[in-house]
C-alpha positions in Angstrom: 193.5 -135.9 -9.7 190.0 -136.0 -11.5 187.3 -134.2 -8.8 184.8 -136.1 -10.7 184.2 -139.9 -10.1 180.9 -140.7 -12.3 181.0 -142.4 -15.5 178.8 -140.2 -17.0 179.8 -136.8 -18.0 176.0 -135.5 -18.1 175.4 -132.4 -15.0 172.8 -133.1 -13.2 170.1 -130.9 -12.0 168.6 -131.0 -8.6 165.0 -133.1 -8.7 162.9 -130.3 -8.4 160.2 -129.1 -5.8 158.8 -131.7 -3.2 156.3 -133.9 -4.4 153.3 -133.6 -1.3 152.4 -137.4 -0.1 149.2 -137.5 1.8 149.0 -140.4 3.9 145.8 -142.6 3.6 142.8 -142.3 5.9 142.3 -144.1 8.7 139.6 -147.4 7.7 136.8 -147.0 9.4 136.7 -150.2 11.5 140.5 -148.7 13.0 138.7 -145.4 13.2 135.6 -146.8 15.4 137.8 -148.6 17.3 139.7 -146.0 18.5 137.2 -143.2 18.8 135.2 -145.6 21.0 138.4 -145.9 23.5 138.1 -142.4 23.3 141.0 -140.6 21.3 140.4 -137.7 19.3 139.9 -138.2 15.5 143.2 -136.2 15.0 145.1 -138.2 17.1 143.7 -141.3 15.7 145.1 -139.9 12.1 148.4 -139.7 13.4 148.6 -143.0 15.1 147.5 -144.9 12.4 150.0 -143.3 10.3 152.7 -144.4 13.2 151.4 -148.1 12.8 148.9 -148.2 15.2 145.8 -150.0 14.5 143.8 -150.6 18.0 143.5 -149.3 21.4 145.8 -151.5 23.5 148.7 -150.3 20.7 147.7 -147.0 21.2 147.7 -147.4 25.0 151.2 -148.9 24.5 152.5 -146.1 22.6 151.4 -143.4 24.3 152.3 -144.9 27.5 154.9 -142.7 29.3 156.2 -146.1 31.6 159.7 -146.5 31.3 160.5 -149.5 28.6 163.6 -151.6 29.7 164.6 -154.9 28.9 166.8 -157.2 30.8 170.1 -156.3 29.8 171.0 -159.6 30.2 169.3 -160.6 27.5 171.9 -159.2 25.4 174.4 -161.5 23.9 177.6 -161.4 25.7 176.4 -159.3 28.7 177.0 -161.8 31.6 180.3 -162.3 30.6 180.7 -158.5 30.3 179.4 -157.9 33.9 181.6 -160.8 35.5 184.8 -159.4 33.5 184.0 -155.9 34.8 183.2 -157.0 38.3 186.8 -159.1 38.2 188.4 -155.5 37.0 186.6 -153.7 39.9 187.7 -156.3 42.3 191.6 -156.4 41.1 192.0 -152.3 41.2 192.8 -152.7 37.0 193.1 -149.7 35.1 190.3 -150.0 32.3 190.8 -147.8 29.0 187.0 -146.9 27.3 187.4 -146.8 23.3 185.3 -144.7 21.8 184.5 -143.0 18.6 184.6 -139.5 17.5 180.8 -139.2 16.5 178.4 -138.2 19.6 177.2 -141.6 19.7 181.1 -142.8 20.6 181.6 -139.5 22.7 178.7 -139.6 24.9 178.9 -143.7 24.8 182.6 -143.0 26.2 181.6 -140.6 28.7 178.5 -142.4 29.8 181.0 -145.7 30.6 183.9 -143.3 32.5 180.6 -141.8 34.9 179.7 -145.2 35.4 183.1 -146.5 36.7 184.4 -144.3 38.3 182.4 -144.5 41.4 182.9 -148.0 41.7 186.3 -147.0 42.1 187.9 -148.1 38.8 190.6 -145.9 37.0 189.4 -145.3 33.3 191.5 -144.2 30.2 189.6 -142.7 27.7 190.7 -142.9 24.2 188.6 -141.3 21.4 190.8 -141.7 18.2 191.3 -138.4 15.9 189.2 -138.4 12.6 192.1 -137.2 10.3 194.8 -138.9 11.8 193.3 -142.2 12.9 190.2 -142.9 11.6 186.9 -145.1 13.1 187.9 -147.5 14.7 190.6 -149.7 16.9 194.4 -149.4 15.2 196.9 -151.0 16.4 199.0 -148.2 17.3 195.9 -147.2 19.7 196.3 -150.7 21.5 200.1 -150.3 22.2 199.8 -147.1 23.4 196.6 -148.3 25.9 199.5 -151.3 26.9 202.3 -149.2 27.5 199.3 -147.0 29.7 199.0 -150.1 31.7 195.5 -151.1 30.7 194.2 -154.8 31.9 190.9 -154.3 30.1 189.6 -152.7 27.4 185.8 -151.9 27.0 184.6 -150.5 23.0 181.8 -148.7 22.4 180.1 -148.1 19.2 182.6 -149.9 17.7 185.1 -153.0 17.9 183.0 -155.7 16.2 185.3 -155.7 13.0 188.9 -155.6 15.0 189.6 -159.0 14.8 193.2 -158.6 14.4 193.5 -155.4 17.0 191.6 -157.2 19.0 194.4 -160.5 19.3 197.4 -157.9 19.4 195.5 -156.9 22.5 195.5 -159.9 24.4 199.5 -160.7 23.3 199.8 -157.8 25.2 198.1 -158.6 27.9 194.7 -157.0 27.4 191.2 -158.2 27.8 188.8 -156.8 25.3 185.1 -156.4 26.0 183.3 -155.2 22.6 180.1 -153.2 22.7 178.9 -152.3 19.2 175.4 -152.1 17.1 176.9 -152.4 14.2 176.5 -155.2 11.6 178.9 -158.8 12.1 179.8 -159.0 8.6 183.0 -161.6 9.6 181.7 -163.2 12.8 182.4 -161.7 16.2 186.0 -161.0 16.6 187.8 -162.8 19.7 187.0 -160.9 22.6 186.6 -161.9 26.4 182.8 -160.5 25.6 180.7 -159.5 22.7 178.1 -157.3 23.1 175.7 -156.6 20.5 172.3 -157.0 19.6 173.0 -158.0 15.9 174.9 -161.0 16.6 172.6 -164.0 14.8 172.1 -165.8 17.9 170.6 -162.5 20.1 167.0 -162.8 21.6 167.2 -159.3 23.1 163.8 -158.1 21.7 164.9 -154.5 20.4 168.2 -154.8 18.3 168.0 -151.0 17.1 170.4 -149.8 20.6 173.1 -147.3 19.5 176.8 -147.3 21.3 175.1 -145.0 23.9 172.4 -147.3 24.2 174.7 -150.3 24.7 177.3 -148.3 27.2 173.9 -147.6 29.1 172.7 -151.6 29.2 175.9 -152.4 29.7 175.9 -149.7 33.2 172.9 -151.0 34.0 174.0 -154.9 34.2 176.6 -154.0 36.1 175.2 -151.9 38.7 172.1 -154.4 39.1 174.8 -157.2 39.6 176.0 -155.0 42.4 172.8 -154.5 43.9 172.2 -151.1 42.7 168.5 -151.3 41.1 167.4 -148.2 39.4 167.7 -144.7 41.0 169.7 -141.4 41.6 173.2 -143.1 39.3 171.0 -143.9 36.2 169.9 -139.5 35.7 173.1 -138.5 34.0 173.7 -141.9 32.4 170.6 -141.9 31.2 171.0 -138.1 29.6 174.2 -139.3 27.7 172.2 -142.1 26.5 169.6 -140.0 25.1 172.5 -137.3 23.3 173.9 -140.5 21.2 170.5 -142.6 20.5 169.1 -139.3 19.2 172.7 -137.7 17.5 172.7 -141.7 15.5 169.5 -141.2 13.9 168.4 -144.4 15.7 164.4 -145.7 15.4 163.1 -143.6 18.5 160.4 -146.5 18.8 160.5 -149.0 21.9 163.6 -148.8 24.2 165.5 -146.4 22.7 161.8 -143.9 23.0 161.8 -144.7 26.4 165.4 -143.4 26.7 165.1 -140.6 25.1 162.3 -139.2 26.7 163.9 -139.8 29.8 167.2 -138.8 29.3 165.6 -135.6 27.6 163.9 -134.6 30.9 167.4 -135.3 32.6 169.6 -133.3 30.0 167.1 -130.1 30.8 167.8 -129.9 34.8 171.1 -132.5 34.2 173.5 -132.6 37.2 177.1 -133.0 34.5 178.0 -129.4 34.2 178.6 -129.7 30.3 175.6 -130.5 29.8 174.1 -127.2 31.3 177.2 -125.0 29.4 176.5 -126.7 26.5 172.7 -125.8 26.7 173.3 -122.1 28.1 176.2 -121.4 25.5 173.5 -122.7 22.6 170.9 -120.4 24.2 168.2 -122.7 24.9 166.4 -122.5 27.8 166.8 -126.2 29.8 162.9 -126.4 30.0 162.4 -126.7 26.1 165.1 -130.0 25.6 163.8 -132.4 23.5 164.4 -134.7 21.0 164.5 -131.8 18.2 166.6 -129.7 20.3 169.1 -132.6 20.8 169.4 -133.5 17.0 169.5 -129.9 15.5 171.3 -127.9 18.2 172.8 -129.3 20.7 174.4 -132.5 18.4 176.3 -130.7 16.1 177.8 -128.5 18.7 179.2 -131.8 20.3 180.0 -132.8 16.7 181.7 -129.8 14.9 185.2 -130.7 17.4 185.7 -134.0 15.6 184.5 -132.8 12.5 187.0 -129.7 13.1 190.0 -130.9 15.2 189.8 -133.5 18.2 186.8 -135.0 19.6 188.3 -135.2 23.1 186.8 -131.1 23.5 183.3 -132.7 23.6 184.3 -135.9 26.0 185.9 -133.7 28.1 183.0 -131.3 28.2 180.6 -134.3 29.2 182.9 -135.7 32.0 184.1 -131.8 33.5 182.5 -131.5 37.1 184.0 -127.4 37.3 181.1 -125.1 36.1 183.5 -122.6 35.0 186.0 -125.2 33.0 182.8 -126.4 31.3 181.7 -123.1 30.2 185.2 -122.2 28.2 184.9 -125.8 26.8 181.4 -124.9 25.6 182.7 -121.7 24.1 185.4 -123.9 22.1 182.7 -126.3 21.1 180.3 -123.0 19.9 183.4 -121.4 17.6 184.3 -125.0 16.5 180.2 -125.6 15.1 180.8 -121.9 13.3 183.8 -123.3 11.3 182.0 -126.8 10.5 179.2 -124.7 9.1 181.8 -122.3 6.9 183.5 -125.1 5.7 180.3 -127.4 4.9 178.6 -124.5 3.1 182.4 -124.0 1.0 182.6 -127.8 0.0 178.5 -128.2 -0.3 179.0 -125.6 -3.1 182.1 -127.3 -4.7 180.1 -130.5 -4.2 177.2 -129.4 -6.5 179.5 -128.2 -9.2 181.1 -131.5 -9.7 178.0 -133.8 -9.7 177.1 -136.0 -13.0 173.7 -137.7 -13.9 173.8 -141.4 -12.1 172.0 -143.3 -10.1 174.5 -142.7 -7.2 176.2 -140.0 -6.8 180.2 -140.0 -6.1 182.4 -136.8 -6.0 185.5 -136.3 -4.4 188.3 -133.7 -4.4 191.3 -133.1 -2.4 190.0 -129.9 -0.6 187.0 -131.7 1.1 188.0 -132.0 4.8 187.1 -135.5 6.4 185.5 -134.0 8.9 182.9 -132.7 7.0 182.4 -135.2 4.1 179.4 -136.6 5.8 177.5 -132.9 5.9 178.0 -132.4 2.5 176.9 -136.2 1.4 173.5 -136.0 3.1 173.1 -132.6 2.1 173.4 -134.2 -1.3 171.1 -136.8 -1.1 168.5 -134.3 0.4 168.8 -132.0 -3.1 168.5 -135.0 -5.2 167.3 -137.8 -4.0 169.8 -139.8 -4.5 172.2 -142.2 -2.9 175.5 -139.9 -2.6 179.4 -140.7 -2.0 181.4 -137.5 -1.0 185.4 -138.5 -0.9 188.2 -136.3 1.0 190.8 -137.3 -2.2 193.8 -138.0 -0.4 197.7 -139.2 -2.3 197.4 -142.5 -1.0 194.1 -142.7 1.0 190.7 -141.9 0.2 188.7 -141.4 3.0 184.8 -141.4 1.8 181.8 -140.8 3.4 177.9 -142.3 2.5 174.4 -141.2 2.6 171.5 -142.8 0.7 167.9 -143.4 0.3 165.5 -145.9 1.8 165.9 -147.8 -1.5 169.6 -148.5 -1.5 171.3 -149.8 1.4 174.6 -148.2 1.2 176.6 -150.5 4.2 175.4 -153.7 2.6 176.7 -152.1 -1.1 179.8 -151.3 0.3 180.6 -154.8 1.7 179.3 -155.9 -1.8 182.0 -154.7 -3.5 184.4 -154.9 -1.2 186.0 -157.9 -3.0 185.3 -156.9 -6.4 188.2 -154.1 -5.3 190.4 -155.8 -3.5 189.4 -154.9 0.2 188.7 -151.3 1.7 191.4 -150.5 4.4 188.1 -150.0 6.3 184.9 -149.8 6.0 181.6 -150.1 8.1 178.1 -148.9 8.8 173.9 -149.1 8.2 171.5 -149.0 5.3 171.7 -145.1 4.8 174.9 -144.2 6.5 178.4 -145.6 6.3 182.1 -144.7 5.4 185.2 -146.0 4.4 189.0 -146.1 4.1 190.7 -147.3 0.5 193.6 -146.8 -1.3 193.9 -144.3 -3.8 194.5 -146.5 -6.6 191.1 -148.4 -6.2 188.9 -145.3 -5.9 188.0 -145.5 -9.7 186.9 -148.9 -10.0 185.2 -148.3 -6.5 183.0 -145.7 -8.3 182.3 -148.4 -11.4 181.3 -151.1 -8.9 179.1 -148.4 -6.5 177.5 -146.8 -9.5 176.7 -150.1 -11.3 175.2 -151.7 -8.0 173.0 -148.5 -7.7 171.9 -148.7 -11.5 171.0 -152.5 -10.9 169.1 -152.4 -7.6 167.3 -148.5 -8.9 167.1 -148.7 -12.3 167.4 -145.1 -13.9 164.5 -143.6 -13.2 164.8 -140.2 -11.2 164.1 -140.6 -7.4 161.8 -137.9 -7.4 161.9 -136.3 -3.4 158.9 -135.9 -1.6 157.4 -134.7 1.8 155.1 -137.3 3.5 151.8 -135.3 4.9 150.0 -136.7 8.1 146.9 -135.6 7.1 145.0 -132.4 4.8 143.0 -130.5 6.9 141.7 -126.5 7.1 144.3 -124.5 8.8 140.6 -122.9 10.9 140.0 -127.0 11.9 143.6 -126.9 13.6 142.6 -127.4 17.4 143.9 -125.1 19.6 144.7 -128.0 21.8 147.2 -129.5 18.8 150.0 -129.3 20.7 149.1 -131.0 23.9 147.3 -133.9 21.2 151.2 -134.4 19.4 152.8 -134.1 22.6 151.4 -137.3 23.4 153.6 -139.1 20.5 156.9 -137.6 21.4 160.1 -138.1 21.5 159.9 -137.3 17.4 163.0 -138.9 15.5 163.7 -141.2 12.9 161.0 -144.1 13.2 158.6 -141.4 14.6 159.2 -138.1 13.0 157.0 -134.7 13.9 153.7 -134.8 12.8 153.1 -132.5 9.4 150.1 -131.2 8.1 148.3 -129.7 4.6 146.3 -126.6 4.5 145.1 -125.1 1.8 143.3 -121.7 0.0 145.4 -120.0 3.5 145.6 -116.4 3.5 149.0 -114.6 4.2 148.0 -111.7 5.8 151.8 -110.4 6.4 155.0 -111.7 5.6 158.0 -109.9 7.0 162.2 -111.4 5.9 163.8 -112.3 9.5 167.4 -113.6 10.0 170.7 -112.0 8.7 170.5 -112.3 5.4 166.7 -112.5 4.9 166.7 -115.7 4.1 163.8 -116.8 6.8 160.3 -115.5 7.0 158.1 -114.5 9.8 154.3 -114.7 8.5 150.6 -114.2 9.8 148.3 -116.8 7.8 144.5 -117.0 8.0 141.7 -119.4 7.4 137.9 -118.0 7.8 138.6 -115.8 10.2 141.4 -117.9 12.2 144.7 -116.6 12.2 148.0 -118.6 12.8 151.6 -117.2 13.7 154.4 -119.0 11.4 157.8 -118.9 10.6 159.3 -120.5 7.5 163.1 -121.0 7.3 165.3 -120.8 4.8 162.2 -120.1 2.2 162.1 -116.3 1.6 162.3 -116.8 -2.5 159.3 -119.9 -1.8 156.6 -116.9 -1.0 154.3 -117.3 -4.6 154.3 -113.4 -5.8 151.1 -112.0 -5.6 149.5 -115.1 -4.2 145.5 -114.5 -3.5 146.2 -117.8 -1.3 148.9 -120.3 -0.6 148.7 -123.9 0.2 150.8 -124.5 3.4 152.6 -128.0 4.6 153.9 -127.1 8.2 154.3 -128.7 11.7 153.4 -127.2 15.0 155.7 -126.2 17.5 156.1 -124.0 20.9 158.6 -121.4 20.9 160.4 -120.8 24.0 162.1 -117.7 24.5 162.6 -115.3 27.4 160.6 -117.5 29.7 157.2 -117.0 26.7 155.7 -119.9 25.4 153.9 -119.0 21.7 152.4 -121.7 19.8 153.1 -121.2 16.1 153.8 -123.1 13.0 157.3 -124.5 11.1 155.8 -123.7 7.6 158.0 -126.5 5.5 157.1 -125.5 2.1 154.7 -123.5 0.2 153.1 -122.8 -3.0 150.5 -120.8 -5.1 146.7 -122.4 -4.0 145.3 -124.5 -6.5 148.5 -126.2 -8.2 148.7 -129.7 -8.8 150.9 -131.5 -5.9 
């Protein structure tokens, strides 16, 4: 079976060092504006750059009030709430379908905590990557029937399982769907749809992830029961947060607002796996954050549905034993360690097979499911392009998308669905999706994906660059810096960590750090003002024999052993003076 699904037959070479993007200065009118409400002409940069034009925005996003709408307000969430309450009334057994992301684990576990004080029995399914796949089956719904569920509840997913969906109310189930995903057939015939992307919802933020959803929907039901807001919503709220941060959803609005809460939760959380989780990962629980979340704590919860069965991490998040949750952790940590052997092992395979398009689309039989997604955005990063990473199977290819802000991968995939013939399945956003087709059609799948690509992006090479907050001398950096970007947290997609430009910056010492030298520990100055910095995974960047570097980096606290040092995350580096 051919490895290599391009046309073309040209290797392609990865796009080269980061082009630098300095964001514009602030006008001056926006710039009087806010320095007369008082903000410092730093912070004024940044908020600019985040959209913000004029104090009362700036009040608003800076703001640390909680932001929650009515969860009413979402389509399909009365109906929810009065099916629940009829479950909770009746004794019914109610099975929680999940998916084997974080977002579906933590949206599962989030919907379990909330029922099962009210008194209701809840079956947890989380489907098997390999085996199953995303999504409701049918087999799935007969073996929730012959379980003796009454009512089924999906989250993160269920807005495609139309015919699922009917086979579970032959059988005597009642389906409540809770998805963010797009309605590309109309809503499928459920007692209740849930989901902010139906064309008739007014709910004024439609960016909620399955965790998000699982937490309005908790939150609906709790109200109806005349349970406002208090000690139930902490651990919800934390398993809310894991998911909305793990999907790479817009922290902007409500889904800020749950992060930062749910953040402060997760560091002093009352569910025991959450605490294992965080000691096994040896972070202390005072520096969780949105960071921590996405790079550490995620792909821990991850790597067992990446690996083998996601049901290790949605049993870590529901165990109430501190000592059951620290051997689950311990599964979870040797579990992440084989998800990064195996990424690292295909990623390299991966680059070997690539050909000069538009989009790029490998596949081979060796790439493990689990993992296809890794190695796609890992792609895309190196060069810039919209990338398609395929486990080759006999009869079905399982594939797996990442892509650029220029090419929406979910809407090219239901594009040329027909063109095919039909994917067995197939589903997700703009820059993320994945999908399920028979063996046979993989080839013309490739044409149709690579000839979309070349008609919505031309030729031309996507060339990557690094967006820059602002250039300033590394001696201007106020020693207050932190406390000013504190202010714009949580940082995620929609509102990533601010990043600065220095230039002409001294490296006064430069020592390799890590187990294979691969990171650097450094000691820049400016005029007299010296900076701690670390730089990972750039020990070959250092310019030899360098007078002076130019410097893009963020600013960060490290927390370790109970010390807080302030210091920089240098993100790339070159000789002073070259053209950026």
């Amino acid at each position: 079976m051919n490895s290599s699904l391009n046309p073309q037959s040209t290797p392609l070479v990865t796009s080269g060092q980061k082009a630098w993007r300095v964001r514009l200065a602030v006008p001056v009118e926006v710039r009087s504006a806010l320095g007369r409400a008082g903000y410092h002409p730093l912070l004024v940069q940044l908020l600019y750059n985040r959209g913000v034009a004029n104090a009362p925005q700036a009040q608003a996003f800076l703001s640390t009030e909680p932001v929650s709408h009515d969860p009413l307000a979402l389509p399909g969430m009365s109906a929810a709430v009065q099916r629940l309450r009829q479950a909770l009334e009746r004794r019914e057994k109610v099975a929680v379908f999940g998916d084997f992301d974080v977002d579906g684990v933590s949206a599962t576990a989030l919907m379990a905590r909330a029922l099962k004080p009210l008194g209701c029995e809840v079956i947890p399914y989380i489907p098997h990557r390999v085996n199953e796949g995303h999504g409701l089956t049918l087999p799935a719904v007969r073996t929730l029937a012959e379980a003796g569920t009454n009512l089924l509840i999906t989250v993160d997913c269920g807005i495609t399982s139309h015919e699922e969906i009917i086979a579970a109310a032959e059988l005597g189930i009642d389906t409540i769907v809770t998805d963010h995903h797009l309605v590309p057939e109309g809503p499928p015939p459920a007692c209740a749809v849930v989901d902010p992307l139906l064309p008739d919802s007014q709910y004024p933020f439609p960016h909620l992830t399955g965790a998000g959803l699982a937490w309005k929907l908790a939150q609906a039901l709790y109200h109806s029961l005349g349970k406002q807001d208090g000690e139930w919503q902490r651990p919800l709220l934390s398993l809310a947060a894991l998911g909305t941060v793990a999907d790479v959803a817009p922290l902007l609005d409500e889904n800020r607002s749950i992060v930062r809460q749910g953040a402060l939760e997760m560091g002093k959380s009352s569910i025991s796996g959450l605490r294992a989780l965080i000691r096994s990962a040896r972070i202390e629980a005072r520096a969780v954050d949105s960071e921590t979340i996405a790079w550490i704590l995620a792909p821990r919860l991850n790597a067992a549905g990446r690996i083998d069965s996601a049901s290790v991490s949605y049993d870590l998040l529901v165990e109430e034993s501190d000592e059951k949750a620290a051997a689950l952790a311990a599964i979870l940590e040797e579990q992440n360690r084989e998800r990064q052997r195996l990424t690292g092992e295909s990623l390299e395979k991966a680059r070997t097979l690539v050909k000069m398009a538009p989009l790029l689309m490998v596949g081979d039989p060796s790439f493990s499911p689990g993992i296809i997604g890794l190695v796609a955005g890992r792609l895309v990063e190196e060069f810039s392009r919209p990338a398609v990473v395929v486990s080759l199977g006999q009869d079905v290819c399982r594939g797996s998308c990442r892509s650029t802000p220029e090419f929406d991968i979910g809407a090219a995939l239901h594009r040329v669905a027909p063109a095919i013939g039909g994917f067995i399945r197939y589903g997700g956003h703009p820059q993320a999706a994945g999908f399920s087709v028979a063996t046979e059609k993989l080839p013309l799948l490739a044409e149709h994906l690579v000839a979309l690509a070349r008609e919505t992006l031309g030729e031309e090479v996507l060339q990557p660059h690094r967006n820059i907050d602002m250039e300033l001398a590394l001696s201007g950096l106020p020693r207050d810096i932190y406390r000013l970007i504190q202010g714009l947290a949580p940082f995620g997609a929609g509102n990533p960590a601010p990043v600065f430009l220095s230039r002409n910056v001294q490296v006064v010492d430069a020592h390799p750090m890590g187990a294979g030298g691969e990171h650097l520990r450094l000691k820049l100055r400016d005029n007299g003002v010296g900076w701690d910095a670390v730089a990972f995974r750039q020990s070959a960047s250092l310019p030899a024999n360098a007078q002076a570097i130019d410097v893009v980096y963020a600013v960060e606290m490290d927390r370790w052993n109970g010390h807080d040092t302030l210091r920089l995350n240098v993100l790339d580096m070159r000789a002073a003076g070259r053209i950026t």
